[in-house]
DRENLO-414671 format. One record per residue (C-alpha): x, y, z. Coordinates in pm, whole numbers, padded with zeros to 5 digits, always signed. Example, Ala and Ser with C-alpha at 12.3 -4.5 7.8 and 13.67 -1.06 7.14 Angstrom:
% DRENLO-414671
+01230-00450+00780;+01367-00106+00714;
% end
This chain:
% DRENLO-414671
+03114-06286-00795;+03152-06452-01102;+03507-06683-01176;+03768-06504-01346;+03980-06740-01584;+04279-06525-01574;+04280-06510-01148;+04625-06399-01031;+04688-06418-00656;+04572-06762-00433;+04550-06709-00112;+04484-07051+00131;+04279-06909+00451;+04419-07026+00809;+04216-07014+01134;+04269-06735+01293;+04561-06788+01565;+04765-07028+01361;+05011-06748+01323;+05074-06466+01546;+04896-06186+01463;+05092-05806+01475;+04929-05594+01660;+04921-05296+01365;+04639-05556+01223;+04334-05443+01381;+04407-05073+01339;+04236-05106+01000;+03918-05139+01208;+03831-04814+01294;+03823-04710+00864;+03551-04979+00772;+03195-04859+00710;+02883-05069+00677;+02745-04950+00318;+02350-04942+00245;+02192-04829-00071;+01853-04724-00162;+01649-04673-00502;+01452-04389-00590;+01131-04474-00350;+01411-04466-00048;+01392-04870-00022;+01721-05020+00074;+01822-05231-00244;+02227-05321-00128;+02405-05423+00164;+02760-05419+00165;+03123-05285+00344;+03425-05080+00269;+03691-04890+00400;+03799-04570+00408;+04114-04447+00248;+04133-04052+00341;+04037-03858+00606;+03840-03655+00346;+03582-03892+00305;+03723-04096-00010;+03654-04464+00029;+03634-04774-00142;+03389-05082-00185;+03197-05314-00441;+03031-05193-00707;+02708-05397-00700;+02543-05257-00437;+02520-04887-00650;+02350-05075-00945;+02007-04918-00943;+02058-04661-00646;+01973-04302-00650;+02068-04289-00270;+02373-04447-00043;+02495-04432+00301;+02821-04545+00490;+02773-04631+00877;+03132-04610+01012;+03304-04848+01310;+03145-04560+01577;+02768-04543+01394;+02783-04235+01312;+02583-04205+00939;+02675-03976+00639;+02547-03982+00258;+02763-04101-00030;+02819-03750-00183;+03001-03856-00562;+03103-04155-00745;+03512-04127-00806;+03502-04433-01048;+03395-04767-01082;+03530-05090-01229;+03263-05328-01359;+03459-05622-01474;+03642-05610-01080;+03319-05491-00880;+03468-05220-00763;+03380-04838-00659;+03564-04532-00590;+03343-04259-00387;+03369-03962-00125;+03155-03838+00155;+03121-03493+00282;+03266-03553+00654;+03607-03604+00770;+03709-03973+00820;+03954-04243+01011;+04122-04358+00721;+04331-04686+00662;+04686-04686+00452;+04696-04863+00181;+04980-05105+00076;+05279-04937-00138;+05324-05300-00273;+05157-05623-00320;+05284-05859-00052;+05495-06164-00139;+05404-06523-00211;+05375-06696+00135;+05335-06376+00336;+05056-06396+00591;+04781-06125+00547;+04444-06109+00777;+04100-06010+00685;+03931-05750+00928;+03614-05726+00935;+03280-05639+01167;+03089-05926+01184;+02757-05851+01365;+02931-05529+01430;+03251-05650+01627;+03595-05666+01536;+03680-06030+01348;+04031-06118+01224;+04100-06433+00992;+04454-06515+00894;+04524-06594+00520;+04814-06681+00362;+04920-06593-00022;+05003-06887-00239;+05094-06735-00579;+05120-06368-00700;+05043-06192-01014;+04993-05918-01184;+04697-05700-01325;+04749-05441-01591;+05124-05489-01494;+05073-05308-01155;+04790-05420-00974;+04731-05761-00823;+04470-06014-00750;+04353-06276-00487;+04262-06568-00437;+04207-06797-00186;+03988-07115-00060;+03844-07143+00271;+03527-07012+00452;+03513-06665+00585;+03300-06451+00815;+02960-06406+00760;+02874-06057+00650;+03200-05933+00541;+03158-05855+00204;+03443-05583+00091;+03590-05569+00405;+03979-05511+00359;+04239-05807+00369;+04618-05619+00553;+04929-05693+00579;+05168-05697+00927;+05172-05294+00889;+04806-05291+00929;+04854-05227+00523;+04529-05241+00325;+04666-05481+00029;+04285-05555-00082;+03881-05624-00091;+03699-05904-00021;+03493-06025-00296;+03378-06381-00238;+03232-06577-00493;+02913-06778-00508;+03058-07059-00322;+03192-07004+00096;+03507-07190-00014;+03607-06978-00315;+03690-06624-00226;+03863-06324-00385;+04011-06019-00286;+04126-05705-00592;+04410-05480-00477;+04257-05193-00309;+04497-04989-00516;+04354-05092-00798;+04037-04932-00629;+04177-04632-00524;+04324-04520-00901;+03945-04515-01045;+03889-04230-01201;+03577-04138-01437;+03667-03982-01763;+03403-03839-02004;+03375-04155-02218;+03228-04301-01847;+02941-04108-01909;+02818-04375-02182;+02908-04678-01953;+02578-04885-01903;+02696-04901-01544;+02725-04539-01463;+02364-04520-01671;+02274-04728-01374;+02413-04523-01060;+02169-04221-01022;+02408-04060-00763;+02590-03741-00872;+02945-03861-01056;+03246-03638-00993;+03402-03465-01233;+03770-03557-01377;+04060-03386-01291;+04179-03251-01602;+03965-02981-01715;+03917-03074-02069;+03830-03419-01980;+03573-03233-01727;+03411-02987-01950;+03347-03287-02192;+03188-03468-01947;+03014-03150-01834;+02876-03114-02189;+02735-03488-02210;+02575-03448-01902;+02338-03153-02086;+02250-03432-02316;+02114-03683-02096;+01771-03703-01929;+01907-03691-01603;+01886-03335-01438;+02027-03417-01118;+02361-03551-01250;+02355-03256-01496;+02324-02970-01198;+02565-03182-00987;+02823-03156-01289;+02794-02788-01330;+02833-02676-00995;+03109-02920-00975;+03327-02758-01274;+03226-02417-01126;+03345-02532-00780;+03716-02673-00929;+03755-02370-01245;+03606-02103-01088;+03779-01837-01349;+03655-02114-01657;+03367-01951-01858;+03163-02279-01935;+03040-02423-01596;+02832-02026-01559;+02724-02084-01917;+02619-02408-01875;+02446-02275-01535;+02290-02021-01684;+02124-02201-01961;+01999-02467-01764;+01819-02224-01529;+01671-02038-01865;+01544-02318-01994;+01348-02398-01646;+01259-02052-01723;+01481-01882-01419;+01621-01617-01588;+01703-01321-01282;+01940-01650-01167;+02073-01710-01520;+02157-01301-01523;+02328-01316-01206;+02535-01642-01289;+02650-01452-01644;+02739-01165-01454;+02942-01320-01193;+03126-01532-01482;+03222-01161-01641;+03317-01091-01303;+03528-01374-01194;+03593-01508-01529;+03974-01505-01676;+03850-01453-02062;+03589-01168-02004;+03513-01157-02391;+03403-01507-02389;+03201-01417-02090;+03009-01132-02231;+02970-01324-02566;+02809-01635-02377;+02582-01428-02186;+02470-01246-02523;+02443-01577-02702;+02164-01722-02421;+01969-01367-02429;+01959-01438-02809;+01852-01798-02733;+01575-01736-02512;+01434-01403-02756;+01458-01671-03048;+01301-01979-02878;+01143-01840-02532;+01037-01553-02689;+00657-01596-02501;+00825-01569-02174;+00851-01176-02047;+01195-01067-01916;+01238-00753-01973;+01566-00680-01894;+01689-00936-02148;+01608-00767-02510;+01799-00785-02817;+01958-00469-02780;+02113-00584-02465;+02227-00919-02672;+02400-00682-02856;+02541-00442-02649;+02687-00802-02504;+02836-00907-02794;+03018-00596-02890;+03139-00568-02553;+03322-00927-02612;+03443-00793-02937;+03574-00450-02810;+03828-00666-02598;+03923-00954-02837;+03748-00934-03175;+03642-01274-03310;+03437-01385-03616;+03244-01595-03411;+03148-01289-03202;+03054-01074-03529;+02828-01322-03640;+02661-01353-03334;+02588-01027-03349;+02485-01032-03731;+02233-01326-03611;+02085-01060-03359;+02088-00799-03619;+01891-00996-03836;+01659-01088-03539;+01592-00707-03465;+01491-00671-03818;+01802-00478-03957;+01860-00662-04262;+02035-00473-04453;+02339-00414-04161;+02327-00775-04099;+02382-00815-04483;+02678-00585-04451;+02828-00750-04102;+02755-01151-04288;+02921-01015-04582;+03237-00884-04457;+03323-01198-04273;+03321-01391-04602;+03707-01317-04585;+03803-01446-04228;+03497-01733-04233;+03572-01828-04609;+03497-02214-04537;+03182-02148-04352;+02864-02189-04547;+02605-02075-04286;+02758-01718-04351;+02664-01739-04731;+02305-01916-04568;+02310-01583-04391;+02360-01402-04632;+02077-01524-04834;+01821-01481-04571;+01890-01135-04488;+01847-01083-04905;+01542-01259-04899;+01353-01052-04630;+01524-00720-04884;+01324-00900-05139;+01587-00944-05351;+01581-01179-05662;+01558-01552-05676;+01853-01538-05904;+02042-01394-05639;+01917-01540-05352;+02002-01902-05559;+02382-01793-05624;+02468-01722-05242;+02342-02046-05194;+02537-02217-05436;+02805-02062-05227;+02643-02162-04919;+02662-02544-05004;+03020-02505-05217;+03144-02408-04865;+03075-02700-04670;+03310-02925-04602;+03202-03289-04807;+03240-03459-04507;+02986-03265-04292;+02744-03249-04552;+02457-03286-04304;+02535-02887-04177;+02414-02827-04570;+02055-02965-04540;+01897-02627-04429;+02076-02478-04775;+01965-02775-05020;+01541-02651-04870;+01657-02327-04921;+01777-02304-05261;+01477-02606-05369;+01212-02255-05246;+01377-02046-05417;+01418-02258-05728;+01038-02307-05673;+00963-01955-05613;+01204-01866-05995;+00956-02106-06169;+01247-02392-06201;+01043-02668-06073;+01238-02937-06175;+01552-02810-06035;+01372-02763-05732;+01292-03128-05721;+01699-03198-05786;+01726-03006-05462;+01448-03128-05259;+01596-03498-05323;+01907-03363-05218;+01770-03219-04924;+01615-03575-04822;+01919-03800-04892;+02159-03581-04687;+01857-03624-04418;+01875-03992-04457;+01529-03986-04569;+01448-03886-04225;+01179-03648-04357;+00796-03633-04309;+00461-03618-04506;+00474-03227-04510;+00795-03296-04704;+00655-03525-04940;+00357-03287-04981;+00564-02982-05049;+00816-03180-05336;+00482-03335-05466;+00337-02952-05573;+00716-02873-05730;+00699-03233-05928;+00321-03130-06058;+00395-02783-06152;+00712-02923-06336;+00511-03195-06468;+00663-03479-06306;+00371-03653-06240;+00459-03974-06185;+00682-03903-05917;+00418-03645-05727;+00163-03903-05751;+00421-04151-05531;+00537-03833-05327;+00174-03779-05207;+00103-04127-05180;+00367-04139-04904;+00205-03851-04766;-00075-03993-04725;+00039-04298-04528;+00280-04085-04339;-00009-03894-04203;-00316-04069-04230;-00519-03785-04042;-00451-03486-04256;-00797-03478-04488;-00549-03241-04719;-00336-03506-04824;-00574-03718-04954;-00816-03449-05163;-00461-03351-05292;-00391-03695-05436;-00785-03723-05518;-00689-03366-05729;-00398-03511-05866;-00550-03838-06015;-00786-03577-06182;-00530-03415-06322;-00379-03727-06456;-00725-03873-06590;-00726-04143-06316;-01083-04068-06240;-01170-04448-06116;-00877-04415-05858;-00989-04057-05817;-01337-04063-05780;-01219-04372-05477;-00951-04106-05269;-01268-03853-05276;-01498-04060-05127;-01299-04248-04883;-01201-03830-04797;-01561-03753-04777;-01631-04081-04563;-01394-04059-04288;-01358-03652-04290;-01706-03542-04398;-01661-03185-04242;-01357-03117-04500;-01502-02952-04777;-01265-02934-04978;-01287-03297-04994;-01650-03238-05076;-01585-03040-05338;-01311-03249-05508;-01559-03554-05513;-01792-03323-05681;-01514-03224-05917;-01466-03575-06061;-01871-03705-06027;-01906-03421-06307;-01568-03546-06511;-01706-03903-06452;-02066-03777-06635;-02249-03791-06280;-02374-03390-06313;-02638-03406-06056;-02435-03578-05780;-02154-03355-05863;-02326-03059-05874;-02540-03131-05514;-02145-03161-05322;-02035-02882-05473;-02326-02682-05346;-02299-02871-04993;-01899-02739-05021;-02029-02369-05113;-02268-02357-04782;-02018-02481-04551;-01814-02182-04695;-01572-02335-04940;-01445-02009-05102;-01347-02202-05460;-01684-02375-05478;-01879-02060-05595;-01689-02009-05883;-01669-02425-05989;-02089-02393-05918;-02127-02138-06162;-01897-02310-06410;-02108-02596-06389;-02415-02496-06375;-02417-02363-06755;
% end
């Protein structure tokens, strides 16, 4: 273990039978374990002790040996073998871990209160499994965190006794042992200190719990465990996640979101009869039934929107909706309208979507994705760009400045339907928009699609650079390059034109539209014949525009 500057208890080892030792002391024995942990091929990877501190199974040890492990087992005093079942908490800076297994223990009580300076403590341990006792004495006291202590002491100590608790007269477990890289410098942390580790939700971002692959157990509180529930589903670890669930479902059994989260981790593993019958025991067993038929009509709306391929028949939109109204017949929400708007719209009923989007503008005034909405369903009515452009001004007016992200989807949308009104350069304004609140996190078909608004609104300049980065974003797509080829035309570059064509034709000579561009500009450049010949070649490998530029060109 590495020195600690700031070491607070020093402990001066005595050979055992200096002092007399009470015979409470060795009743500690029976609660050690022998600890082994193993990595993901099942080879053992850490060897280490602890001691149990309930008869449930919750225990305590160093931390070191979980680094890395997917699997770990305790071996108590009578060799009987049981798997570490969660991770309570852990303490890097202290090498510490709190855990539980699934079996009923011997446990050892823990100390009340650190002992005082000069007090003799022993260390029990099981070295080559029998009972060892070493007398200590503590030299100087202090505190950590202003209640927990720690030791330290120099002398050498059993072999193999790594974590292995220190006691007090009582048979009291007042510590750990942690020694250090040298026999004659040893520690010991307050097995208190041990025993209070709880994880939180923030522990779910500690490097060190990113390097324990056994299931973590959920905290206590239930907001602090629904948060941690929730960045579980983010991480790339499906074992923790499942473990998580079933663990919030197992300690809030009437709480909606451990069958939601359930059930949408089955769907997207495509088990959807188990996701049904996990949403309908959460409207069973659930204390807020609306939010349990609204979360079971917001998956089925989920997997008809993005697992649409896979056939379940019993989950349609109708019954999305006939789920969503039944949340709102007990405790109407706007949240649960538009939910059911979304579905309306997804069923193809844009007109009573329109209606439902519109009358929430009232209760959802500072929402902009009702406005978005609003626009869409409008769109598919074919109404006019005019109109479709002023609910998303209102759209984008109703986000809040600082979540100006959430308005990215409105800037594209009102940029196509600027396009589509003929105001090209105001759907440039937007399309910039669009990529700045992106943090010009956008692609070549972005670039390609602002480049056509610039040319049509004769901002050629800028659509020459637009489709430049195009090109180098996406050096594969032939249509990127005859566009630029096309533009340089356009703008009388016909050297640097007549170059994009044939490096098009050379490395994609099966486009023919390239073909037919490099045509194009041989004729503007004076070349008739060569022009003339790839625009034929384009025509009989069924370019549909080359028939017409033939003809042209032929005269």
């Amino acid at each position: 273990m590495k020195r600690i500057s700031f070491i607070l208890i020093l402990l001066t080892l005595i050979v055992t039978g200096s002092f007399a030792q009470p015979s409470k002391v060795k009743n500690a024995y029976k609660a050690i374990f022998t600890l082994n942990t193993y990595n993901a091929k099942n080879e053992l990877i850490g060897t280490s002790h602890g001691v149990f501190i309930k008869d449930n199974g919750e225990a305590i040890s160093d931390l070191k040996p979980f680094l890395g492990a997917s699997k770990a087992t305790i071996t108590d005093s009578k060799g009987k073998v049981t798997e570490v079942k969660r991770i309570i908490g852990i303490n890097e800076i202290y090498d510490v871990a709190h855990f539980t297994v699934q079996a009923k223990t011997p446990a050892a009580q823990l100390a009340s209160a650190s002992s005082k300076e000069g007090s003799q403590i022993w260390l029990v341990s099981n070295e080559n499994n029998k009972l060892t006792i070493t007398s200590a004495s503590i030299s100087r006291t202090e505190k950590i965190q202003d209640k927990y202590s720690y030791y330290i002491f120099n002398a050498n100590i059993p072999n193999d006794a790594n974590a292995c608790p220190f006691v007090n007269a009582e048979g009291e477990v007042l510590g750990l042992l942690q020694p250090s890289i040298t026999s004659s410098n040893v520690h010991a942390v307050d097995a208190q200190f041990a025993a209070s580790l709880r994880a939180s939700a923030l522990s779910y971002n500690d490097l060190a719990f990113k390097q324990i692959h056994l299931p973590v157990a959920l905290p206590a509180n239930q907001d602090q465990a629904l948060l941690f529930m929730m960045m579980s589903e983010n991480s790339n670890d499906s074992i923790k996640r499942i473990n998580a669930i079933n663990d919030f479902i197992s300690s809030f059994p009437t709480a909606v979101d451990g069958y939601s989260s359930k059930a949408q981790y089955l769907a997207e593993n495509n088990q959807f009869d188990e996701a049904s019958s996990i949403m309908e025991t959460a409207i069973k067993k659930a204390a807020n039934k609306d939010e349990a038929h609204f979360k079971y009509s917001k998956l089925i709306y989920w997997k008809q929107i993005y697992k649409k391929q896979y056939d379940y028949k019993p989950w349609t939109l109708n019954k999305a909706l006939k789920e969503v109204k039944s949340a709102g017949n007990i405790n109407s929400q706007p949240a649960y309208k538009f939910l059911e708007g979304q579905i309306l719209f997804a069923k193809g009923d844009y007109s009573a979507a329109y209606t439902l989007f519109n009358s929430l503008t009232t209760s959802y005034s500072k929402n902009g994705e009702i406005y978005y909405q609003m626009a869409q369903c409008r769109q598919m009515l074919n109404a006019s760009q005019k109109e479709i452009i002023a609910l998303l001004d209102s759209a984008i007016s109703h986000t809040d400045t600082l979540r100006l992200q959430e308005a990215a989807p409105y800037f594209w949308a009102r940029a196509n339907a600027y396009n589509a009104d003929g105001q090209y350069r105001q759907a440039v304004f937007d399309f910039t928009r669009y990529e700045i609140v992106m943090n010009h996190r956008v692609g070549a078909d972005f670039y390609y699609t602002r480049e056509q608004a610039e040319k049509k609104g004769k901002l050629f300049q800028q659509a020459l650079a637009d489709i430049t980065r195009a090109v180098l974003l996406a050096p594969q797509e032939p249509a990127y390059i005859a566009e630029k080829a096309n533009l340089e035309i356009k703008i009388n570059m016909l050297d640097n034109a007549l170059v994009t064509a044939q490096e098009c034709v050379k490395r994609f000579p099966d486009y023919s539209d390239g073909i037919l561009i490099l045509g194009l500009v041989q004729i503007y450049k004076g070349n008739k014949t060569e022009g003339l010949s790839n625009m034929r070649k384009a025509q009989d490998m069924g370019n549909e525009q080359a028939k017409s530029l033939v003809e042209k060109y032929s005269k």
